[in-house]
C-alpha atoms as an extended CHARMM CRD file, in Angstrom:
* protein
*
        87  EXT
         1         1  UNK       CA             12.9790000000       -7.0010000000      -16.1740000000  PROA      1               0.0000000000
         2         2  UNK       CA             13.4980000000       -3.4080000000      -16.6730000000  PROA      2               0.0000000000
         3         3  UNK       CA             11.5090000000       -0.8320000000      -16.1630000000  PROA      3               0.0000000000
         4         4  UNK       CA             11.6320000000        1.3830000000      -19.3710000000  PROA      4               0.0000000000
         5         5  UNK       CA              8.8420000000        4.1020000000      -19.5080000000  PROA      5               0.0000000000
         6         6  UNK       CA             10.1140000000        7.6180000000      -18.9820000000  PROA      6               0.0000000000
         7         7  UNK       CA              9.8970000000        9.2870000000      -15.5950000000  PROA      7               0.0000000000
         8         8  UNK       CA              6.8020000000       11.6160000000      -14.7560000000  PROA      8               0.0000000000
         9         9  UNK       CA              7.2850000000       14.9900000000      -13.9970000000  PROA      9               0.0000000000
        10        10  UNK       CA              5.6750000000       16.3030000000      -10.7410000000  PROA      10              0.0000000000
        11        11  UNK       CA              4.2270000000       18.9310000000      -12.9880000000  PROA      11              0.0000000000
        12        12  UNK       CA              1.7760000000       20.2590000000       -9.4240000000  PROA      12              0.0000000000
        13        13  UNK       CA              5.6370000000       20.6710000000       -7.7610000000  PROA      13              0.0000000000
        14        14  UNK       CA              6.5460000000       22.7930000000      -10.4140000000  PROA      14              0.0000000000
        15        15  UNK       CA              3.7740000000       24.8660000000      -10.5170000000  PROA      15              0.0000000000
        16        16  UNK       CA              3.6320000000       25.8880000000       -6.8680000000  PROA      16              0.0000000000
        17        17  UNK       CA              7.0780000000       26.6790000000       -7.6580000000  PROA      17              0.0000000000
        18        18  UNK       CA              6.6170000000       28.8960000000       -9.8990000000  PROA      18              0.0000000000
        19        19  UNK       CA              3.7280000000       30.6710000000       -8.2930000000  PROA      19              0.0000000000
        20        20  UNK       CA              5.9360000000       31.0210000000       -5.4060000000  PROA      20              0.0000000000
        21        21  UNK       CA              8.2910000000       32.3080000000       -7.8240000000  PROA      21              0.0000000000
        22        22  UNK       CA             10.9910000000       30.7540000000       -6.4040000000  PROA      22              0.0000000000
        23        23  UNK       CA             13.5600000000       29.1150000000       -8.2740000000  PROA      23              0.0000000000
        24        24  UNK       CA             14.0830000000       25.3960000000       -7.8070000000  PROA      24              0.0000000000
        25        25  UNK       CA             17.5900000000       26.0160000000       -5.8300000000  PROA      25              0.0000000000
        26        26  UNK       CA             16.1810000000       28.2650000000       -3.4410000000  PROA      26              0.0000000000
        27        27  UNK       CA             13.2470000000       25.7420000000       -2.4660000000  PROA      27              0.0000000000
        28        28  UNK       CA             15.5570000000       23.0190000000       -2.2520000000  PROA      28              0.0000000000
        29        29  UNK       CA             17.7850000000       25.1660000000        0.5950000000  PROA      29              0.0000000000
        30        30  UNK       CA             14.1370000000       26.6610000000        2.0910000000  PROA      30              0.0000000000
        31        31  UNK       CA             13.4890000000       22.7390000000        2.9620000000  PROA      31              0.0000000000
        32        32  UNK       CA             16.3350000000       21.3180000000        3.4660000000  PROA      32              0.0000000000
        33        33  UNK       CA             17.3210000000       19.3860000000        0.9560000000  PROA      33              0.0000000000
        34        34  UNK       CA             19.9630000000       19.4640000000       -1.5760000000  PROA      34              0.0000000000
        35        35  UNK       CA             19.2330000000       20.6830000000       -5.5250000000  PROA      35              0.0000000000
        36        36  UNK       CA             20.0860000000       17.8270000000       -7.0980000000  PROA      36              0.0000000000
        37        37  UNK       CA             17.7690000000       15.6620000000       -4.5780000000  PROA      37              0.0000000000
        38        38  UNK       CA             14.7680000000       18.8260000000       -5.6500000000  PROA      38              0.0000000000
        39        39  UNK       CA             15.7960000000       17.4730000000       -9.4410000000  PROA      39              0.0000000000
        40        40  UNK       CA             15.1410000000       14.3260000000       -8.5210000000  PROA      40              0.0000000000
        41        41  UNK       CA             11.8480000000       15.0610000000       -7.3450000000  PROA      41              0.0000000000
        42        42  UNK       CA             10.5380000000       17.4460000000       -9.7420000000  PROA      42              0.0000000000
        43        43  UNK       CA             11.2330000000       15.1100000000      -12.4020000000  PROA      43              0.0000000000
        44        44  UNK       CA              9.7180000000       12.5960000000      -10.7780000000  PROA      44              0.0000000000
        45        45  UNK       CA             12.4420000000       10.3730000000      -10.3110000000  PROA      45              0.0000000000
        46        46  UNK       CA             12.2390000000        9.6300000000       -6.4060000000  PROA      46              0.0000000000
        47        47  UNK       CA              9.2990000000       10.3320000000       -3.7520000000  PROA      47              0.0000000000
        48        48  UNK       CA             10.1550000000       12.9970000000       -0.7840000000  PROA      48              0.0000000000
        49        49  UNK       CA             10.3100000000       11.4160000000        2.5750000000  PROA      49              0.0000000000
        50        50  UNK       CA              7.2560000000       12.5430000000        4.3780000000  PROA      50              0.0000000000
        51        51  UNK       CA              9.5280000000       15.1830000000        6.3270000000  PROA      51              0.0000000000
        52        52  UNK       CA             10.3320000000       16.4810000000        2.8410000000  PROA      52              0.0000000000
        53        53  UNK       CA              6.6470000000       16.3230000000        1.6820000000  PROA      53              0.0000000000
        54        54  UNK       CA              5.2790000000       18.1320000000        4.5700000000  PROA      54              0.0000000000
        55        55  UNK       CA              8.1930000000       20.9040000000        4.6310000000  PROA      55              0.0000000000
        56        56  UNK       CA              7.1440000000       21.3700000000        0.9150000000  PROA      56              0.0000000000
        57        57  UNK       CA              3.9330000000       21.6540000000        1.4360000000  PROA      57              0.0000000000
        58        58  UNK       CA              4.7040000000       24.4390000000        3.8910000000  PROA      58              0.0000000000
        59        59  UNK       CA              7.0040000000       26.2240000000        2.3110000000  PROA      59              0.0000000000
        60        60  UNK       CA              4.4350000000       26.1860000000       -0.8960000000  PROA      60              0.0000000000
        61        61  UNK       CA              1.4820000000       27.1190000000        1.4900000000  PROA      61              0.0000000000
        62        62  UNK       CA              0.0700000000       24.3700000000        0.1840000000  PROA      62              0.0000000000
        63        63  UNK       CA             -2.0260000000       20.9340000000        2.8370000000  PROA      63              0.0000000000
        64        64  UNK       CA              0.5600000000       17.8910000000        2.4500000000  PROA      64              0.0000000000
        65        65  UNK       CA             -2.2820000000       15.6060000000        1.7500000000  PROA      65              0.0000000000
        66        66  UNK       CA             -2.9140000000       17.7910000000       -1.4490000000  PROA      66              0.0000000000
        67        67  UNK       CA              0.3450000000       17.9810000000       -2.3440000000  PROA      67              0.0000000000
        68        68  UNK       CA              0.9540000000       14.1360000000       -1.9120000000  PROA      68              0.0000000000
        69        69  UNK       CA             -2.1040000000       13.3570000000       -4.3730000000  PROA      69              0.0000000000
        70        70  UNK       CA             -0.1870000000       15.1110000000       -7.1440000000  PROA      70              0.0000000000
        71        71  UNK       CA              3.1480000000       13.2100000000       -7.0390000000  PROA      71              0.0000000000
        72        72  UNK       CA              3.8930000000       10.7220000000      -10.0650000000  PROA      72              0.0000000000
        73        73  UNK       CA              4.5040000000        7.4810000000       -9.2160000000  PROA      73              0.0000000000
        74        74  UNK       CA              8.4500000000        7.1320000000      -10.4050000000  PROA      74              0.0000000000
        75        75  UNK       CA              9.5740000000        4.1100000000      -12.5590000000  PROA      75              0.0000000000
        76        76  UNK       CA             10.4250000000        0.9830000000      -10.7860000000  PROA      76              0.0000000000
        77        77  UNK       CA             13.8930000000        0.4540000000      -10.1570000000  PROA      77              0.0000000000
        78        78  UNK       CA             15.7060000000       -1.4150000000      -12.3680000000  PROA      78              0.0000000000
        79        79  UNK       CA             16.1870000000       -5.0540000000      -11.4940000000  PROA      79              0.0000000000
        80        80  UNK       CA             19.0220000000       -6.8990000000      -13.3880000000  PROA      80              0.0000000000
        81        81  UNK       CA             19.0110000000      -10.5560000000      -13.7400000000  PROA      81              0.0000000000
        82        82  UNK       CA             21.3050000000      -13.5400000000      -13.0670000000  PROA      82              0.0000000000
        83        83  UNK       CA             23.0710000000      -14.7420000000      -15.6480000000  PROA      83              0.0000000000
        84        84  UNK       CA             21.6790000000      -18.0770000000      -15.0100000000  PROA      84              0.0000000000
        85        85  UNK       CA             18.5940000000      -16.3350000000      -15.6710000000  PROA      85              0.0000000000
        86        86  UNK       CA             19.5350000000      -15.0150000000      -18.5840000000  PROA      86              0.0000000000
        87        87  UNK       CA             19.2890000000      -18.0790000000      -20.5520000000  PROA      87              0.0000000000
């Protein structure tokens, strides 16, 4: 079965962004983690590792229990079947 509704952006991510003004590059290098991984979590396609979360959270001045009940829940991952399933 296959997962098919669209990911949720972490729209609360975003905003502290923003408010920070910061761009989403330059919060990906102030915690550590590449831009393509901050992608992934601003549009909600993975969930930061709770060394992530909490060096968001400071960064964004921001409690990592407040931060953590704004992220999305992202889309299951896909799961193919067999092809003996398939029939």
């Amino acid at each position: 079965m296959v997962d098919a509704r669209p990911p949720t952006p972490w729209v609360e991510l975003i905003r502290l962004r923003d408010r920070a003004k910061l761009e989403p590059r330059q919060l990906a290098a102030a915690v550590n983690i590449g831009p393509t991984h901050m992608s992934y979590l601003e549009r909600g396609l993975r969930r930061p590792s709770n060394a992530v979360l909490y060096r968001l959270a400071t960064v964004l001045n921001i409690d990592a229990s407040e931060l953590r009940e704004t992220m999305p829940t992202p889309p299951t991952q896909r799961r193919y079947l067999k092809p003996e399933d398939a029939a």
